[in-house]
N, C-alpha and C positions, 0 to 999 in steps of 0.2 A: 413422671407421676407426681403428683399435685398432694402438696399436706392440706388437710382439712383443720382447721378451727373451729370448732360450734362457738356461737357466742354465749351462750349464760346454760345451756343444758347440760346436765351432769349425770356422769357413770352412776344408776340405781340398776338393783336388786333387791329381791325379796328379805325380809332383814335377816341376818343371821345364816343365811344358805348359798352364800357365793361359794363356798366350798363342799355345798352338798351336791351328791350326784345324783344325777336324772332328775331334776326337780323342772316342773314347767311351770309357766308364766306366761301371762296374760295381760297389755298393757293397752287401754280406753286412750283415743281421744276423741272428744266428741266437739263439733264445730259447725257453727251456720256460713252459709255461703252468701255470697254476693255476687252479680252480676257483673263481666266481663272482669273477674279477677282469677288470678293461676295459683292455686295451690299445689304443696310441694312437702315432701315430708324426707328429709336427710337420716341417715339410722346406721349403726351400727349395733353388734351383738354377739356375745359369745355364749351358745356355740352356733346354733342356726335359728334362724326365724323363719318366719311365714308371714304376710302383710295381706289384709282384705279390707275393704273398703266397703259398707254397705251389704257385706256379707258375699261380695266378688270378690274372687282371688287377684291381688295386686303383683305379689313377687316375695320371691323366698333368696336368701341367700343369708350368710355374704360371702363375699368371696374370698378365697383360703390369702392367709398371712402370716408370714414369720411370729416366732415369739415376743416380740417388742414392737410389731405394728396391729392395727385392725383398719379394715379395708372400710371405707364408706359408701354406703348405693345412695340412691334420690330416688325416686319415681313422682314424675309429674300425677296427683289423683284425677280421676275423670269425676268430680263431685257431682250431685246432682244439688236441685235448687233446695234452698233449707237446710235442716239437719241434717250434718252426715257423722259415723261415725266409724272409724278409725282403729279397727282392731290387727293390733301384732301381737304374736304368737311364738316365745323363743323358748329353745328347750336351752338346757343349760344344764350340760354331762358333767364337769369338769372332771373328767377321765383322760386318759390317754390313750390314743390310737393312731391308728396309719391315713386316718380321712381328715378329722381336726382334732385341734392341741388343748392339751388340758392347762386352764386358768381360767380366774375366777368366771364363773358365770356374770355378765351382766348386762343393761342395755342403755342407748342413747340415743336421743333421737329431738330431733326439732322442726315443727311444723311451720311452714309458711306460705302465708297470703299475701301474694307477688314476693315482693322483697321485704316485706315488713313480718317480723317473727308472733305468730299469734300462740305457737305453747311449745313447751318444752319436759322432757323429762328432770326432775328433782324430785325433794321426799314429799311432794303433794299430787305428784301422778297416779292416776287410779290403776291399781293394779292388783291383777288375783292370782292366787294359786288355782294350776288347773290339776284339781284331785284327781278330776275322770282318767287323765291318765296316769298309771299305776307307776309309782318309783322304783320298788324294788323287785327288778325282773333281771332274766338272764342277758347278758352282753350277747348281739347278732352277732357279733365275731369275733376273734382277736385283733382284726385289722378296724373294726366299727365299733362305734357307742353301743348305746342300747335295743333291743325289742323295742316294738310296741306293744304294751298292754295297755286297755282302757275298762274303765266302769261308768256307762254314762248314765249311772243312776246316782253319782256322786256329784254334786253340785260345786262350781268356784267357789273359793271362800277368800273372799277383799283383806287383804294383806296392809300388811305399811311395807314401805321399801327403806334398804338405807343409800346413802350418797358412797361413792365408794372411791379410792383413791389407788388408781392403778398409773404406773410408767408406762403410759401407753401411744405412740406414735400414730395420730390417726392420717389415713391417705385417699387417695379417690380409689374408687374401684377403677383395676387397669384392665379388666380384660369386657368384652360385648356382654350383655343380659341375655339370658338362656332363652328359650321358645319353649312355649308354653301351651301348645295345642293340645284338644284333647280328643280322645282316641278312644269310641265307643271298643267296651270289652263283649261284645255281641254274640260271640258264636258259640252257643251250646252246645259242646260235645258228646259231654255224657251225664248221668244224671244215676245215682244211686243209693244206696246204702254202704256206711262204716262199718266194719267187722272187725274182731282182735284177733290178734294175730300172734303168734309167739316173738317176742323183743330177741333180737339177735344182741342184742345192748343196751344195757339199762344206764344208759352214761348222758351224759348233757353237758354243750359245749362251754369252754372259755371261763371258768371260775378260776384264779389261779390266784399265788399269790400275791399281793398285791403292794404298789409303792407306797403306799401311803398308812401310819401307822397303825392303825387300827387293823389292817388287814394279814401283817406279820405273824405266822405261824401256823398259817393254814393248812393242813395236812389233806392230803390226796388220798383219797379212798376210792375202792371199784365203782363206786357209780360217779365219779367225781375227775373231768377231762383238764388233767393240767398241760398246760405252755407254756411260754416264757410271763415276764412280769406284766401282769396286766391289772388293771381297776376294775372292781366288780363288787356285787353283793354275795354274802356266803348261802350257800344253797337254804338253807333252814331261815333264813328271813327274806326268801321270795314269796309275795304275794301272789303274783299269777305267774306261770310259767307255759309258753304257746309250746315248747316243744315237746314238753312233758306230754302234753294233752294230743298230742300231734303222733307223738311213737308209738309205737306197736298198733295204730289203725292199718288198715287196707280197707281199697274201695272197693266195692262189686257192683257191676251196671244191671240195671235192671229199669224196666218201664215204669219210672213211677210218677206224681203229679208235679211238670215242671213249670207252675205257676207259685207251689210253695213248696220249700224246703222245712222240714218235722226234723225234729230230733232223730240223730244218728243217723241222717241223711245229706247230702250232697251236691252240686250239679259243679260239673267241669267244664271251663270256658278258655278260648285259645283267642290270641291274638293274631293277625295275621303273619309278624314277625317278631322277634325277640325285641321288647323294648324298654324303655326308663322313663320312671315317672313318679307320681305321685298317685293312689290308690283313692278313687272316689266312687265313694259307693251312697246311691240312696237307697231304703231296703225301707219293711215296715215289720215291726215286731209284731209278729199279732198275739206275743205272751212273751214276759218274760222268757231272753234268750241267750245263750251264749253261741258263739260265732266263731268262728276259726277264719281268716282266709290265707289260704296255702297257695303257694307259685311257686315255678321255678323256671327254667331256662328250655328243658326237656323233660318227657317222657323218658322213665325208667320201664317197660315191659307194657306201655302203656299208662304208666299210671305215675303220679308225682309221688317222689320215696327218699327219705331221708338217707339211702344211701347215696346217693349222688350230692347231696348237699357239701358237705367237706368243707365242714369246719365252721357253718352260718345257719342261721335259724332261718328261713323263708318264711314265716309268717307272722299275722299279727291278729290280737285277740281281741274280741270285743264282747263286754255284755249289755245288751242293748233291754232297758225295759220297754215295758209294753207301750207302742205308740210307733211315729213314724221321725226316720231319720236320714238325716247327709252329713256324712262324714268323709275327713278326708287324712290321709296318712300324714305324719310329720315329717319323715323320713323316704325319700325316693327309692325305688328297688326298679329290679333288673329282670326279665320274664317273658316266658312267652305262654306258661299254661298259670291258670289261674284257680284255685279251687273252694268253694265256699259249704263248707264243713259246718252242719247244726250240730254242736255238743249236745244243748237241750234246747226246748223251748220249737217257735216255729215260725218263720221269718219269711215273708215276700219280696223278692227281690224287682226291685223295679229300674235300678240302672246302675249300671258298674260302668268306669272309666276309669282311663289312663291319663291323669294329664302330664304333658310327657316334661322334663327338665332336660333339652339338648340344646348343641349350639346351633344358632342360627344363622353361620357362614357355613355352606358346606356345597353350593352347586355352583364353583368356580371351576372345578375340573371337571373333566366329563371324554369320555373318547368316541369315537367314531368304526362300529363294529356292527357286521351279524352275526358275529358268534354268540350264539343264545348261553351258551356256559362262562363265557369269559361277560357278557352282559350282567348275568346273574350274578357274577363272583365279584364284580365291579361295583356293583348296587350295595353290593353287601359289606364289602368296605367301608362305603360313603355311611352306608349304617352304621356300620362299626364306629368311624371315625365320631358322626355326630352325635355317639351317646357317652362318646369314652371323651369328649371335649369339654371342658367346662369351665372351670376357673384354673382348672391346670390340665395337662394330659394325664389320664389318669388310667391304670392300668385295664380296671373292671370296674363298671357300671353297679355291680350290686356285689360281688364278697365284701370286697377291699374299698373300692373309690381313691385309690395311693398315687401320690405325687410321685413314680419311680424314675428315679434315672435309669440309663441303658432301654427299657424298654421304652423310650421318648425320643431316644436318638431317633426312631424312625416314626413313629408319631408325631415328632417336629417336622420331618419331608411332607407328611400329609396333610400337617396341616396349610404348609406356605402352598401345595398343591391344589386341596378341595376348598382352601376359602381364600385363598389370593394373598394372606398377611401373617403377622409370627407374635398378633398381641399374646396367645397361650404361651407359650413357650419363652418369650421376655418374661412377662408377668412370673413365671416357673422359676427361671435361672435368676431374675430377682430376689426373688422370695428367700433362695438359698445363700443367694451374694451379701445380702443386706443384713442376714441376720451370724453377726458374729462367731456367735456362743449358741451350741445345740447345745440344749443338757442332756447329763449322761455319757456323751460318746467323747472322745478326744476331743480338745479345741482346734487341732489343725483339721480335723477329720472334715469332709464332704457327707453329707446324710446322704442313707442312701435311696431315703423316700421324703420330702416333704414338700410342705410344714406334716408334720407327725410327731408324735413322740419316742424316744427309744431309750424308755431306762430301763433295760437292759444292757445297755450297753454295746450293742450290736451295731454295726457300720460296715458296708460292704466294700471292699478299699479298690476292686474292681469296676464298682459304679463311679466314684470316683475319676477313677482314668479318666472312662468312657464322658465324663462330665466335660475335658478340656474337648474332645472331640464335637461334645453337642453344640460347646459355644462355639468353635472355628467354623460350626458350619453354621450354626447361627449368623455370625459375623458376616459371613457371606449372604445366607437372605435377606438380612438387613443391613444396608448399607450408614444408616443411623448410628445402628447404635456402636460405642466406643468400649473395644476391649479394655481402656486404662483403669474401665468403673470395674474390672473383675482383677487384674491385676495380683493384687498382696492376695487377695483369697486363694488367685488358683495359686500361686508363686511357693504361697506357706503350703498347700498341701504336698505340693511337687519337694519341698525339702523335707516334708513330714515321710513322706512315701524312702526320701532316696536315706533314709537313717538305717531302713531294711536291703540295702546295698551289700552284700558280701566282699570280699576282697577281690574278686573277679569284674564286680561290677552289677550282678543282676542281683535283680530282688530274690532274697531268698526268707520263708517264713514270714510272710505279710502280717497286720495286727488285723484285727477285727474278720469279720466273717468272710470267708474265700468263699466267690462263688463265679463259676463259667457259667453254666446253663445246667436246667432239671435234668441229666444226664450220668450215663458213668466218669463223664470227667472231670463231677467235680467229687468225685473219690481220691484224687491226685491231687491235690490243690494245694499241700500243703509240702515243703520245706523247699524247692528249686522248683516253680510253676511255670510252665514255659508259656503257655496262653498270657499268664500274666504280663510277663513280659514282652510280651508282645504286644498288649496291649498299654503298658509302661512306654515304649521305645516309640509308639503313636501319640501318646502323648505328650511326651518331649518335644517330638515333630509339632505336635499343637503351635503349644508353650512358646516354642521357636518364632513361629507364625504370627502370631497374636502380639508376643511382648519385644518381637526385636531382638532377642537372644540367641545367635547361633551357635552359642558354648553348649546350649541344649541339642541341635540337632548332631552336632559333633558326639555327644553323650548318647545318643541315639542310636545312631550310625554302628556307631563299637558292641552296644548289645543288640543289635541286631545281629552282626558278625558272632558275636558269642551263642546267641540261639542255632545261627546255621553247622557253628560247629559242633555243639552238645546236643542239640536235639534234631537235628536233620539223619539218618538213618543211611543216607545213600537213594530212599525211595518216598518216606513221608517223613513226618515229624512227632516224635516221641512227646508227651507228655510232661515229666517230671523225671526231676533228679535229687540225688540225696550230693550233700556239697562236708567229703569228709576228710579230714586233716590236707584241705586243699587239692584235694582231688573231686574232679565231678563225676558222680557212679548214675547214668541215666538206667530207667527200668523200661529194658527194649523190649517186653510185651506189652508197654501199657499207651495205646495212643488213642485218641480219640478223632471223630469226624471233625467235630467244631475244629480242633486243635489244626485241620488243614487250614480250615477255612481264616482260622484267623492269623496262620502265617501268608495267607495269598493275601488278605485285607490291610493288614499293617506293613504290606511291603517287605516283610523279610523274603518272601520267595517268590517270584517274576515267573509265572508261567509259559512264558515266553523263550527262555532260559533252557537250552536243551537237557541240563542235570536236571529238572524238574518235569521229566517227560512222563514219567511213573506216574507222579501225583497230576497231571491234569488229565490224564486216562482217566483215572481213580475219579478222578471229581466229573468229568463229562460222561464216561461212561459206566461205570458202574456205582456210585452213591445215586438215589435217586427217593421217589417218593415212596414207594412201596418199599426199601431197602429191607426196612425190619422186619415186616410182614412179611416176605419172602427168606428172611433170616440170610440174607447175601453177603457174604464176606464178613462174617459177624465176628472177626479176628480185629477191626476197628470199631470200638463202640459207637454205638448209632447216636444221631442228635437229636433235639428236638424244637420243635418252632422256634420257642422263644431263646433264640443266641444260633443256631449251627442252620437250621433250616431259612430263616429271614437273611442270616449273612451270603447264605450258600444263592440263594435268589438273585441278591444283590451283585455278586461277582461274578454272576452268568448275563448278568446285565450287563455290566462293565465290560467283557468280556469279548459283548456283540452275540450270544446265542439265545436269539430273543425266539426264536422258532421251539428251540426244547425250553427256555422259561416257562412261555404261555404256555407249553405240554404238561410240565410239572404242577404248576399254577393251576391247570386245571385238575390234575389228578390230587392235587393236596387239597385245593380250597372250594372244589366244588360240591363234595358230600355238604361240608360244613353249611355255608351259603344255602343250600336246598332245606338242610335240616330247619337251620333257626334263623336265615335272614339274613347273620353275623358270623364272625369268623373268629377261631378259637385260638385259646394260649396254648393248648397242646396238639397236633394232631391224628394222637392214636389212643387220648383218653379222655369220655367224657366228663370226668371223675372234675378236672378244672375250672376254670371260665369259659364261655360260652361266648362271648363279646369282650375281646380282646385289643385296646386301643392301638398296638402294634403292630396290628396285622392289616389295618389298615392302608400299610405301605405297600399293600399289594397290589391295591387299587393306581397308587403311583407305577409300582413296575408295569402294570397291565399298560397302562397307557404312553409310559416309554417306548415300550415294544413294538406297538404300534405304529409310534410315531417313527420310528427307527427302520421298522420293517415299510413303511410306504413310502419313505425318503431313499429305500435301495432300490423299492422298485421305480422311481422315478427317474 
């Protein structure tokens, strides 16, 4: 990856608000053309922009970067002859979240005709504050920035900027420019009236206390949803709030007039599948109005309902006065129903669209089937994968948008699978290699989502592991690139992790947050964790690999040996152990599904192996899709997709029983795929994500299976 120099343009912002949050901004250039000449406009921005050209959408980004770089895009402009003029559009959170990092708001950028620089940002660039949309609103999430709220009866108002002087390492953007089609929102489902409803919760999400001083002392009251540390405004200095306005409605269908939507009235619109995008609606006020539009991923009983939200605001507010308008969201969201909510006033809608933010490698892989279920579930993958692909792999398209390890390990297979190459996934393990010093968490520590924020202090020391396993298998699709550049990173975790070594050898009492999977097993996670270990003694095995060190696999080797003897049973493998005046006391009720799976995955137990004859019964035949649903053998806690159910796939892969894979594959992922398109983070609660970038590895196993199954019949 390439450092950028601009020559003379310089980091502005609005004066005095690089450290205000949600404040947006508006920056003009305006420029005549000439014939057979190439204009070009280089930018960077924190925290996202928007680019239009002549009032056409140009490109949004930029793409995600550690704390001490910012990424650079270009776009060649398609000018027209004459005046053109040049509008960027950046919001500027400086908050902290799991999508992007908080630091100062600000923008740069320099235009050029051919190679000769015709403008530049400094303190004489025209720039506005954009009022219309509203500052102080509630946070979409704890993992995202802000709502949208707007007032577009509130005009820009022309600002000065100042120059700003940030340590900031500019680079090219490393990963492809997203696709940007757009996707009429067309199909009128239903069409209604608002009615109030009794509030099972009069609560609204993500105000908490907050890092930054002003926000210290915030106390938590009943209508008042605390989590961990996050940036926000305190409830009594929001101006508009969508959710507020949103709870305690319900819809009631009824025949009414679906050319115009009246106050307390509605129309419901569905896409054909679950998608991401950018929200563009032209509509005509024909009175002062206010506007709701609500989405989500599914129907709850028919209808969209804040109970199935969990944890994110799905809409965005508008009051539009009288006249006609096109607007279009700043922030991308994730959906398949879409709903358009008259608070007051009375509005004609005359086009809704989706224009979509996905990547545009994704029809590399492809298999060769008539199975109409395993076709569908394959399709839906490829969905999955091209919404959950961006500038990182990233978990969920609209709660979160999170750079997560572990759930990437297999979002990296997909990606060298449906688009042929692994820029997401370098660009990813980049991002994390390159930047030092996360704040907040341990300096040895591995984040376990980024670039993000975590003052909280939270760091999952099991993402970690799983980190040395994503590069080895990196290393392997890319023959390029050189383990030497990750080297001291991984080297210093791997001694940070072995500080938590007992006298025996195994990690016992890990720091920061233990987690296996949404499961009962990670009830056990704490003083002698035997998953952990397990997935420690894999990671050694990495480390070995990669850096030439066999004093690691030898280190390996022995607590592997220590797992088969303490937590092996005679028939599965036990969970956790308490480690007391040098004795190990394992608790022989407590084992979980994953905890098989990840002694058959890390190699401590060989299925092969007649002492493990119990536990591959146990895994072939009786864990399966339905296990819980039938409450089968519920003396082992059951798994769930994201960790026991993707590994449990995976090893039946490896295994050669690609006949009951594609069986399971279909009874797991085919509701899903039917339902919304996409494929999910849980499989037995809607309550989650809906489009899950890890599940896209399905689409890989599917087409192993195949490949595997028509090479035995040959």
């Amino acid at each position: 990856m390439k450092k950028v120099e601009f020559k003379k343009a310089k980091l502005v912002w609005i004066q005095g608000e690089c450290r205000s949050m949600n404040v947006t901004a508006e920056f003009l250039f305006e420029f005549d053309t000439k014939t057979e000449k190439q204009y070009k406009i280089c930018l960077a921005a924190s925290t996202l922009y928007a680019c239009e050209l002549n009032e056409v959408f140009i490109g949004y980004g930029p793409a995600r970067s550690g704390h001490t770089e910012a990424k650079v895009d270009s776009y060649v402009l398609p000018v027209k002859a004459g005046k053109n003029i040049l509008k960027v559009t950046v919001a500027g959170y400086h908050c902290n979240s799991y999508y992007t990092i908080r630091r100062e708001s600000f923008f740069i950028a320099e235009l050029y005709e051919d190679e000769q620089l015709l403008s530049c940002t400094d303190k004489n660039i025209k720039c506005f504050r954009v009022k219309s949309r509203i500052q102080k609103v509630p946070r979409f999430s704890f993992q995202r920035a802000f709502t949208e709220c707007y007032d577009l009866a509130l005009a820009l108002e022309k600002v000065e900027v100042e120059e700003l002087h940030l340590d900031l390492l500019f680079m090219e953007r490393d990963v492809p420019y997203p696709e940007y089609q757009c996707v009429p929102i067309s199909q009128l489902i239903e069409s209604g009236i608002m009615i109030s409803q009794k509030q099972e919760e009069n609560r609204w999400f993500f105000f908490v206390e907050s890092v930054n001083e002003r926000a210290k002392g915030v106390k938590v009251t009943e209508d008042y949803l605390a989590a961990t540390v996050v940036d926000g405004f305190y409830p009594e200095e929001l101006k508009m709030n969508a959710y507020q306005d949103f709870q305690g409605m319900d819809f009631m269908a009824h025949e009414g007039n679906k050319e115009e939507i009246a106050a307390k009235e509605y129309a419901l619109y569905r896409l054909p599948h679950n998608n991401t995008g950018f929200i563009e609606s032209t509509l005509e006020a024909i009175e002062d109005s206010e506007v709701l539009l609500v989405f989500d991923e599914l129907l709850v009983d028919g209808k969209i309902s804040v109970k199935r939200w969990g944890g994110q605001i799905n809409a965005v507010k508008y009051h539009f006065p009288r006249g006609s308008h096109r607007v279009r969201t700043m922030e991308c969201y994730g959906f398949q129903y879409l709903a358009v909510i008259v608070l007051n006033g009375k509005v004609k809608v005359d086009q809704l669209t989706l224009r979509e933010y996905v990547y545009p490698y994704c029809q590399e892989g492809n298999i060769e089937t008539s199975d109409e279920k395993l076709i569908v579930i394959f399709e839906a993958a490829r969905e999955t994968f091209r919404q959950c692909t961006i500038d990182a792999l990233i978990d969920c398209p609209q709660r979160e948008r999170g750079s997560w390890l572990f759930d990437s390990y297999w979002a990296a297979q997909s990606e060298k699978f449906f688009s042929g190459h692994t820029y997401v996934q370098k660009a990813m393990y980049e991002n994390i290699n390159r930047t030092s010093k996360v704040p907040a968490i341990p300096e040895e520590a591995i984040p376990m989502c980024y670039p993000a924020d975590h003052y909280d202090g939270i760091f999952i020391p099991q993402f970690g592991l799983w980190y040395m396993s994503q590069l080895e298998q990196y290393f392997k699709m890319d023959p390029d690139a050189d383990p030497e550049d990750f080297r001291k990173r991984c080297l210093n975790f791997m001694a940070y992790m072995a500080r938590y070594e007992n006298s025996l050898g195994l990690l016992e009492a890990v720091p920061g947050w233990s987690f296996i999977e949404w499961s009962k097993a990670n009830d056990w996670v704490g003083h002698i964790n035997f998953p952990t270990n397990m997935i420690y003694a894999r990671s050694l095995d990495a480390c070995a690999g990669m850096f030439g060190m066999p004093q690691m696999q030898e280190k390996a080797k022995k607590i592997r040996e220590l797992i088969r003897q303490y937590s092996f049973d005679g028939k599965i493998f036990l969970d956790h152990a308490m480690f007391i005046n040098e004795t190990v006391r394992v608790f022989p009720d407590d084992a979980s599904e994953i905890c098989q799976y990840y002694a058959v995955y890390t190699g401590v137990a060989d299925l092969k192996e007649p002492k493990y004859g119990y536990l591959k019964d146990l895994i072939l035949n009786i864990f399966s899709a339905d296990r819980k649903e039938k409450q089968i053998f519920p003396e082992i806690a059951y798994s769930n997709m994201l960790g026991g159910t993707i590994l449990r796939m995976e090893i039946l892969l490896k295994m050669g029983f690609y006949e009951k894979l594609l069986d399971e594959i279909r009874d797991y992922c085919y509701p899903m795929a039917v339902a919304t398109g996409t494929l999910w983070e849980h499989n037995d609660d809607i309550s989650g994500s809906l489009n899950h970038g890890f599940t896209s590895f399905v689409g890989v196993l599917i087409a192993e299976c195949l490949k595997k199954l028509k090479t035995e019949v040959k």
